[in-house]
Rosetta silent file (secondary structure, phi, psi, omega in degrees, C-alpha in Angstrom):
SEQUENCE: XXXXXXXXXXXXXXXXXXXXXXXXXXXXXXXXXXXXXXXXXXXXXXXXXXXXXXXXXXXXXXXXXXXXXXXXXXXXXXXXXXXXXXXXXXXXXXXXX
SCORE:     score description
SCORE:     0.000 S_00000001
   1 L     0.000  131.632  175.250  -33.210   -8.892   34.565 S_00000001
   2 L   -84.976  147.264  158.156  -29.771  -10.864   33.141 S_00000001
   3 H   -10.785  -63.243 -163.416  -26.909   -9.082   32.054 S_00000001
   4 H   -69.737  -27.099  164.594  -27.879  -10.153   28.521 S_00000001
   5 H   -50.336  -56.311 -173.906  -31.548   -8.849   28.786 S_00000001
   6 H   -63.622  -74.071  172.039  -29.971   -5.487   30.158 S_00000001
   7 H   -36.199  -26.809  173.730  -27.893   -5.580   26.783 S_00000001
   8 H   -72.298  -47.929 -166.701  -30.448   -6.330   24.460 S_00000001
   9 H   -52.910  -62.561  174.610  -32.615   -3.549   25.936 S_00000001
  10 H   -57.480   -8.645  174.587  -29.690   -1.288   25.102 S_00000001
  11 H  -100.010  -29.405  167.923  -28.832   -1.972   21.854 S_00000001
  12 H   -42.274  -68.325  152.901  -32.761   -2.126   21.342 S_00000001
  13 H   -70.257   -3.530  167.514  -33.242    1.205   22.297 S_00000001
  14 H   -87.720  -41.798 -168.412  -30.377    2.697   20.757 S_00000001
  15 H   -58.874  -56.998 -172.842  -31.179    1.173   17.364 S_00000001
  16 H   -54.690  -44.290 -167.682  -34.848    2.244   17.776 S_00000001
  17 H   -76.313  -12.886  179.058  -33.537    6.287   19.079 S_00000001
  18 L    58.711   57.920  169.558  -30.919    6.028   15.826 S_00000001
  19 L  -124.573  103.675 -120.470  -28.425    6.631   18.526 S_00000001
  20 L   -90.066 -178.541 -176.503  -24.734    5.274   17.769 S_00000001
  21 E  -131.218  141.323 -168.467  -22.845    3.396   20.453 S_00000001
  22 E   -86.056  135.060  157.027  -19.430    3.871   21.711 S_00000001
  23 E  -117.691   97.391  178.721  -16.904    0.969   21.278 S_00000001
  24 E   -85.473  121.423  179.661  -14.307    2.495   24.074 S_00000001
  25 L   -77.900   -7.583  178.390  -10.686    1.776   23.792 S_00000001
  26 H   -49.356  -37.055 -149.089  -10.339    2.860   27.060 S_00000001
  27 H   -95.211  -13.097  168.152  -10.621   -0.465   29.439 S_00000001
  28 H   -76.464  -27.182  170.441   -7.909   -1.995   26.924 S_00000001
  29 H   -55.578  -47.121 -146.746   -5.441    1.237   28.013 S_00000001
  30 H   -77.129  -22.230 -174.826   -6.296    0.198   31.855 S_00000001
  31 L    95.654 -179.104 -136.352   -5.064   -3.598   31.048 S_00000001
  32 L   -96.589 -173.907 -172.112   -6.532   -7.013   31.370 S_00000001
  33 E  -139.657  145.816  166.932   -8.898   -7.755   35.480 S_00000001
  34 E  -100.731  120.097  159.083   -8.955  -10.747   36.989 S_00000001
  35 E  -105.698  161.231 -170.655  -12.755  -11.783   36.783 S_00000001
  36 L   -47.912  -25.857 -179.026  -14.539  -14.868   38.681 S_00000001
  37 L  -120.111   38.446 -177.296  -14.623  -16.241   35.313 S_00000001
  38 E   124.082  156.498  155.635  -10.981  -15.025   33.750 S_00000001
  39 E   -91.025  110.460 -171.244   -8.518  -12.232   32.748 S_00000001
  40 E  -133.508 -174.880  156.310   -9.890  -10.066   30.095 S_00000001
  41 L   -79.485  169.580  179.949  -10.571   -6.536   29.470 S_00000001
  42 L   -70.686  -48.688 -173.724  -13.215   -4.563   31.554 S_00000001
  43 L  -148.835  149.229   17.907  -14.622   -3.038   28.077 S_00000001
  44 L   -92.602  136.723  150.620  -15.034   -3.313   25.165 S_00000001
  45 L   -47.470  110.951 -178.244  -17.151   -6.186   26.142 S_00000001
  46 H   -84.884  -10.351  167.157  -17.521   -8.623   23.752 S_00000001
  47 H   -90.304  -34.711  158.578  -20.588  -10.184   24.601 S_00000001
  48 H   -35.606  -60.720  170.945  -22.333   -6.990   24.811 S_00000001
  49 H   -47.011  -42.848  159.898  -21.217   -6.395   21.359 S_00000001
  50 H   -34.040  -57.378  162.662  -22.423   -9.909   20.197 S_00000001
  51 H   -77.371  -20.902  174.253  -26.059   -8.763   21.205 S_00000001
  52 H   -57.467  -92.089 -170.763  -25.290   -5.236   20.345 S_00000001
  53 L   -49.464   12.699  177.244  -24.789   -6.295   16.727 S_00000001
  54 L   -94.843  -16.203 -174.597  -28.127   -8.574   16.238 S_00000001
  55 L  -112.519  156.527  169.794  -29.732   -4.887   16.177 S_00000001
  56 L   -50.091   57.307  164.568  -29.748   -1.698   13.190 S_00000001
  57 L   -85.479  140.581  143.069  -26.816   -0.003   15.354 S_00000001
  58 L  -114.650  142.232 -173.305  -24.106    2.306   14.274 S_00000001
  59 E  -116.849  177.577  172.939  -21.109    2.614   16.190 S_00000001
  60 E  -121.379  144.623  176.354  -18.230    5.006   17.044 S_00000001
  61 E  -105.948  156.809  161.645  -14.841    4.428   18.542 S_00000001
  62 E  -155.860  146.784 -175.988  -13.871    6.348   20.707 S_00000001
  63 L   -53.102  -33.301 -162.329  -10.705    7.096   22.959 S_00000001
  64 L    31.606   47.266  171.463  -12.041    8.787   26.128 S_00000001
  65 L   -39.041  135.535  179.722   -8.455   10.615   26.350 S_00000001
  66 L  -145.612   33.129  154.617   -7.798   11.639   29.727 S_00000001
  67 L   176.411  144.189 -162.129   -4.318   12.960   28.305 S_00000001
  68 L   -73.618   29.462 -179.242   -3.536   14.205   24.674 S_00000001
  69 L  -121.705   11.447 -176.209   -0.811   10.948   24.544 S_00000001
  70 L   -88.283  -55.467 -176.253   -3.709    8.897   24.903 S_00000001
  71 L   -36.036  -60.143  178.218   -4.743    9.882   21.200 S_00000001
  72 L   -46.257    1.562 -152.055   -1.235    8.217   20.358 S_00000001
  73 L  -105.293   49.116  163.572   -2.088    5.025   21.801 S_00000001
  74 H   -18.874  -42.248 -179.849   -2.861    2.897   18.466 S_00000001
  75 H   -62.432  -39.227  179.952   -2.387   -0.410   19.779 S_00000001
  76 H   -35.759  -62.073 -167.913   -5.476   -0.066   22.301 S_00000001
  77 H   -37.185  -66.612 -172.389   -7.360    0.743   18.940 S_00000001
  78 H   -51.982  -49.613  166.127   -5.847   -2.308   16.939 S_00000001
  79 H   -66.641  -30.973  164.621   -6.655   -4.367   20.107 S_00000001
  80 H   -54.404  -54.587 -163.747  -10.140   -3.409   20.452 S_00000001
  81 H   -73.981   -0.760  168.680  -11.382   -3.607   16.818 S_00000001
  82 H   -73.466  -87.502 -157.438   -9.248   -7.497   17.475 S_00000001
  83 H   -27.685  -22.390  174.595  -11.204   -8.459   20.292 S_00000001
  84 L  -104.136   18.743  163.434  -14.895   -7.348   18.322 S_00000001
  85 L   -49.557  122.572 -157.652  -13.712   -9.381   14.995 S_00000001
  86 L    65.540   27.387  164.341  -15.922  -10.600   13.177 S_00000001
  87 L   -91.891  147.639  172.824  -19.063   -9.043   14.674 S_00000001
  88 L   -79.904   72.877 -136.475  -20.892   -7.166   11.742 S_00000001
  89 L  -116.173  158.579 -162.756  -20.708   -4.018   13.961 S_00000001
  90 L  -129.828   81.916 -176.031  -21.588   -0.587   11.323 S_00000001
  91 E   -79.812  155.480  173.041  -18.533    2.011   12.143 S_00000001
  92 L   -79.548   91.625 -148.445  -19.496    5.914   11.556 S_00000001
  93 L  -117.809   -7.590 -169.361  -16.892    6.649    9.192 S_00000001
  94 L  -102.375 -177.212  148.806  -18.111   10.439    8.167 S_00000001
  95 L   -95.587  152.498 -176.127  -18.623   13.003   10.603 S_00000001
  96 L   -94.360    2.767 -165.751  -21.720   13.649   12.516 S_00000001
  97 L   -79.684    0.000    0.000  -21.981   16.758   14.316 S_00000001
């Protein structure tokens, strides 16, 4: 199975379980990787998201804080929601608990 299959399945089955999906600001805190095919972030992916958004998804951001100064860290945020612009991605804006 390709990378893109294994995304489709997952946005596939999320859509179908009405189960929201995490857009993690984390791998923009950790900084850009050198991959065989450039320096990007690890996550948020953006081609995941590309296939991610062809399905009924709602998503959430979230922080993964692994210290309460992480909460403070806006730009990560601002750079994430750059890097998925202009996917028609569904944010969770009430709460859901």
């Amino acid at each position: 199975m390709t990378k893109n299959e294994c995304f489709s399945k997952i946005a596939k089955k999320t859509a179908e379980r009405k189960i929201p999906l995490e857009v993690n600001v984390r791998g923009v805190m950790k900084g850009k990787r050198t991959y065989n095919d450039g320096m990007y972030y690890s996550y948020p992916f953006r081609r995941f998201w590309e296939i991610a958004a062809q399905y009924p998804i709602q998503c959430i951001l979230g922080i993964d804080a692994h210290d309460p100064q992480d909460l403070l860290d806006f730009q990560a945020i601002e750079t994430s929601l750059k890097l998925l612009e202009g996917l028609p991605l569904h944010y969770i804006s009430e709460e859901i608990l």
